[in-house]
C-alpha positions as CSV (number, residue, x, y, z in Angstrom):
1,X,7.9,3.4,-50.5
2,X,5.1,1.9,-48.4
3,X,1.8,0.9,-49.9
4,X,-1.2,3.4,-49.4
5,X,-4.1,1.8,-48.0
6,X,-5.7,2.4,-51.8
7,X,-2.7,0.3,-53.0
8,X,-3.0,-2.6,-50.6
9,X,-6.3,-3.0,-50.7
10,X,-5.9,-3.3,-54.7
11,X,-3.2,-5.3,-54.3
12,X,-5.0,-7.5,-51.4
13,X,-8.5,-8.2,-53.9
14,X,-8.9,-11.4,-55.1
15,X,-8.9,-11.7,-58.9
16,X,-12.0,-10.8,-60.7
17,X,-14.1,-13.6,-61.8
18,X,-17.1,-13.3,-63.8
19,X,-20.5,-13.2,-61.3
20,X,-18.6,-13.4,-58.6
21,X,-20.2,-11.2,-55.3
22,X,-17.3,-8.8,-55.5
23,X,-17.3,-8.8,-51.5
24,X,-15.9,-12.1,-51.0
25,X,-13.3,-10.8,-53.8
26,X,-12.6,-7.9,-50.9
27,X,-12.7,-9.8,-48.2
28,X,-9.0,-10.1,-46.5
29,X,-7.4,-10.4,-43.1
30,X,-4.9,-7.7,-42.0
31,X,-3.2,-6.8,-38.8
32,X,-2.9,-3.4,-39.0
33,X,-6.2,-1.7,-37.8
34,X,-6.7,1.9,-37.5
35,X,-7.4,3.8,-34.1
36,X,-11.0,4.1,-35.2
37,X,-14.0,3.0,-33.4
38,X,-16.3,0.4,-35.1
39,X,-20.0,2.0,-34.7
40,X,-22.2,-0.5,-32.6
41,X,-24.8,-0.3,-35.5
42,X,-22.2,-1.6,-38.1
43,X,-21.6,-4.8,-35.4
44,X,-24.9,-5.3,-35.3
45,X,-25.4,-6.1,-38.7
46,X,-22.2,-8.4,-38.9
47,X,-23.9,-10.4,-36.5
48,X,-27.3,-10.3,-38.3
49,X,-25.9,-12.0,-41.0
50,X,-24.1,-14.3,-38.7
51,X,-27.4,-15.0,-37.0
52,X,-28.9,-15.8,-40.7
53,X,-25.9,-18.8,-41.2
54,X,-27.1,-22.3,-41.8
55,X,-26.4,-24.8,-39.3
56,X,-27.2,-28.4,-38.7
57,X,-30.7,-28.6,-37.6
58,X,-31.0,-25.0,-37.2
59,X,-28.9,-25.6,-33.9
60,X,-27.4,-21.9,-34.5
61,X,-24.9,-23.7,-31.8
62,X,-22.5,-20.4,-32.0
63,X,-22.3,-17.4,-29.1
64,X,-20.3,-14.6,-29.5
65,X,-18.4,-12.9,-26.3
66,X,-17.5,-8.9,-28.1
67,X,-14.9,-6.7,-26.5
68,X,-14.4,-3.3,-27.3
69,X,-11.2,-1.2,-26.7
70,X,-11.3,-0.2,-23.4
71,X,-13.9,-2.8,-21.8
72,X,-13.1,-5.8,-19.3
73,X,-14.2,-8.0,-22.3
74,X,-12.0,-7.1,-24.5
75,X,-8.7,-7.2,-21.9
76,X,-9.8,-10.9,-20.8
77,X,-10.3,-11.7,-24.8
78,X,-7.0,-9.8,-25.7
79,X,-4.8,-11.7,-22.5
80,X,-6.4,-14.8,-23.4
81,X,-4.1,-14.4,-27.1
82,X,-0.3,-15.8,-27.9
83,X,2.0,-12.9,-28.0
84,X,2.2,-12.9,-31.6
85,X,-1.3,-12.0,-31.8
86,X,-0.8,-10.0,-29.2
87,X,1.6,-8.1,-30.7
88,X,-0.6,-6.6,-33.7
89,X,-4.3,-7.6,-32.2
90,X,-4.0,-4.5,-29.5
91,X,-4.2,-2.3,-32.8
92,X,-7.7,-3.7,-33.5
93,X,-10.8,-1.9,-31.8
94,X,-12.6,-5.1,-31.6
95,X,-12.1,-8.6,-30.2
96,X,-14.7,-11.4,-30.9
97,X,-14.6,-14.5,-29.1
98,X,-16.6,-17.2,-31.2
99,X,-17.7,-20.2,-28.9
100,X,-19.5,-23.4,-30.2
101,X,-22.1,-25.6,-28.3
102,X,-21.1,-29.1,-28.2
103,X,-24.2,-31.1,-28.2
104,X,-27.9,-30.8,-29.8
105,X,-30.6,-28.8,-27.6
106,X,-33.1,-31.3,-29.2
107,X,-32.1,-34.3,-28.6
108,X,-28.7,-33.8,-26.3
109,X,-26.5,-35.7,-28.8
110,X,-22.9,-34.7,-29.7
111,X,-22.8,-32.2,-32.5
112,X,-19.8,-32.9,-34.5
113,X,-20.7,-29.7,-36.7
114,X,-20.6,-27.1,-34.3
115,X,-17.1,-25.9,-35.3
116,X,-18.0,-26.0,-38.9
117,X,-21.7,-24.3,-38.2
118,X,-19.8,-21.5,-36.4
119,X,-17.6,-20.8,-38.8
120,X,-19.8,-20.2,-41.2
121,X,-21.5,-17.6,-39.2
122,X,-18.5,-16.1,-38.9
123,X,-17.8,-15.9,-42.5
124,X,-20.7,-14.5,-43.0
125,X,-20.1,-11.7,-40.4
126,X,-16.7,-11.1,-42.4
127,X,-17.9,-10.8,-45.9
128,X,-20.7,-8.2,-43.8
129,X,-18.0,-6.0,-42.6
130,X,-16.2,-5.8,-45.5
131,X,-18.8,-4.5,-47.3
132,X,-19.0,-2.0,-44.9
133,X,-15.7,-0.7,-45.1
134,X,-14.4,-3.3,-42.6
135,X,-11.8,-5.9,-42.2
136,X,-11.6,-9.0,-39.7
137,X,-8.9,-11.4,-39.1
138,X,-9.6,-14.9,-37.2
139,X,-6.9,-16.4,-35.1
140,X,-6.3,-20.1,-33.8
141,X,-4.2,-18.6,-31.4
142,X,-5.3,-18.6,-28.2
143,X,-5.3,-20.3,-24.7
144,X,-8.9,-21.6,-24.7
145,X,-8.7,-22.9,-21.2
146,X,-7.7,-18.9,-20.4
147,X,-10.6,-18.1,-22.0
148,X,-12.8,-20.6,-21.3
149,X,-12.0,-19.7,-17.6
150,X,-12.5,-15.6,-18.3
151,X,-16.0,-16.0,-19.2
152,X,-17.3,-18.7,-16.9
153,X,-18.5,-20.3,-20.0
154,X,-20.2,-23.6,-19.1
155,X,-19.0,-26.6,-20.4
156,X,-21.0,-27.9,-22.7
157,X,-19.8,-25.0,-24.8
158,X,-16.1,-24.4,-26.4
159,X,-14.1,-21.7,-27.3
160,X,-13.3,-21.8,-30.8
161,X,-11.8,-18.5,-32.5
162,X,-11.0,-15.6,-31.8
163,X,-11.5,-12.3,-34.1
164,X,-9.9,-8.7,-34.5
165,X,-12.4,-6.1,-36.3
166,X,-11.4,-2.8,-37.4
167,X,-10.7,-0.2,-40.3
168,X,-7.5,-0.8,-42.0
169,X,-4.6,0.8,-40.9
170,X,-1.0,1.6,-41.4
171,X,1.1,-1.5,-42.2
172,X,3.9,0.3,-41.5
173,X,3.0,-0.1,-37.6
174,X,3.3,-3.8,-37.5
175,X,6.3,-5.8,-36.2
176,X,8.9,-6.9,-39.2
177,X,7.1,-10.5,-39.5
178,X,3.3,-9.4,-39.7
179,X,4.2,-6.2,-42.2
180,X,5.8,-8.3,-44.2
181,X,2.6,-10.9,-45.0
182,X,0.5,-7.5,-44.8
183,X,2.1,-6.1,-47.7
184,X,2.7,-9.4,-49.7
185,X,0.5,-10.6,-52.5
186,X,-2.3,-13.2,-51.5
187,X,-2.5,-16.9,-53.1
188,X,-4.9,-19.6,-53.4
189,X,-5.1,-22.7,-54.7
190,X,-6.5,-23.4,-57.6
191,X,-9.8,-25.2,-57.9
192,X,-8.7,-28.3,-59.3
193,X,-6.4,-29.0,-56.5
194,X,-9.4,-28.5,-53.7
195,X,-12.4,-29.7,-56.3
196,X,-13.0,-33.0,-57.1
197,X,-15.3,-35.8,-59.1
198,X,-12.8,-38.4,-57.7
199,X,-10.5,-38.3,-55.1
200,X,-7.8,-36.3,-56.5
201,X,-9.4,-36.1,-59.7
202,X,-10.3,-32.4,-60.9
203,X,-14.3,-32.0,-61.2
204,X,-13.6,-29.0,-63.7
């Protein structure tokens, strides 16, 4: 029998840990997005609490390029993917492009956090959406020079990510390989194997 969406998302939430912002315990990344439309005012505030990410110097080096189903943006985001991607991303009503600056506005030096400071932004847009009723899923894969190319972006910025946004949808609409990761139980590791007082010495 196929999960319900109630089921998966159960199944999907991280473990419950005492304190914990039960968001981030919510937040996950499917491929199968409903045909729903996003509402521009739930975006916005994704990106509000991207805008509000820390970053090195208060660089905020990230841009964001946002398609929407339907829009050239979206098409040149959505060719731009590997046909994996592509082959469960054209579900998603939303396509973000992530792009990173490479050097300091203050003092022109090479800012070897950009990626890093970017990311965070977009974690925080994730853990945004999801708790309003929202998924995202990131990708690596993606022709950046495709990209890069699309948008005319200058070069002293890079292409770094780009992510689906939706509602969750029907697993049961995804390719064999995705559906089976979509419906399959999630696993971290466990802090004394990331955490440490020493190298490779557990802190906790």
């Amino acid at each position: 029998m196929a999960p319900t969406k109630e089921s998966l998302e159960s199944l999907k939430h991280a473990p419950g840990v005492e304190g914990m912002v039960h968001h981030i315990l919510h937040r996950w990344s499917p491929r199968a997005y409903a045909d729903k439309d996003v509402p521009v005012e739930d975006l916005k505030k994704g990106f509000e609490a991207a805008r509000w990410a820390a970053s090195s110097f208060n660089e905020q080096p990230w841009r964001f390029l946002v398609g929407r189903r339907g829009d050239a943006t979206y098409q040149k985001i959505f060719d731009s993917l590997v046909p994996f991607n592509q082959s469960w991303a054209k579900s998603a009503p939303v396509l973000i492009l992530s792009v990173a600056r490479k050097h300091f506005a203050h003092n022109g030096e090479v800012n070897l956090h950009s990626w890093h400071d970017t990311g965070a932004a977009m974690a925080n847009f994730g853990v945004q959406i999801t708790a309003l009723g929202l998924h995202s899923h990131s990708m690596a894969g993606f022709d950046h020079a495709k990209a890069q190319a699309a948008f005319h972006i200058p070069d002293d910025f890079e292409t770094v990510a780009v992510t689906a946004v939706g509602y969750l949808g029907d697993p049961e609409s995804l390719p064999e390989g995705p559906r089976k990761s979509e419906v399959a139980p999630r696993q971290r590791k466990d802090l004394k194997e990331i955490v440490f007082s020493e190298w490779d010495k557990p802190a906790f």
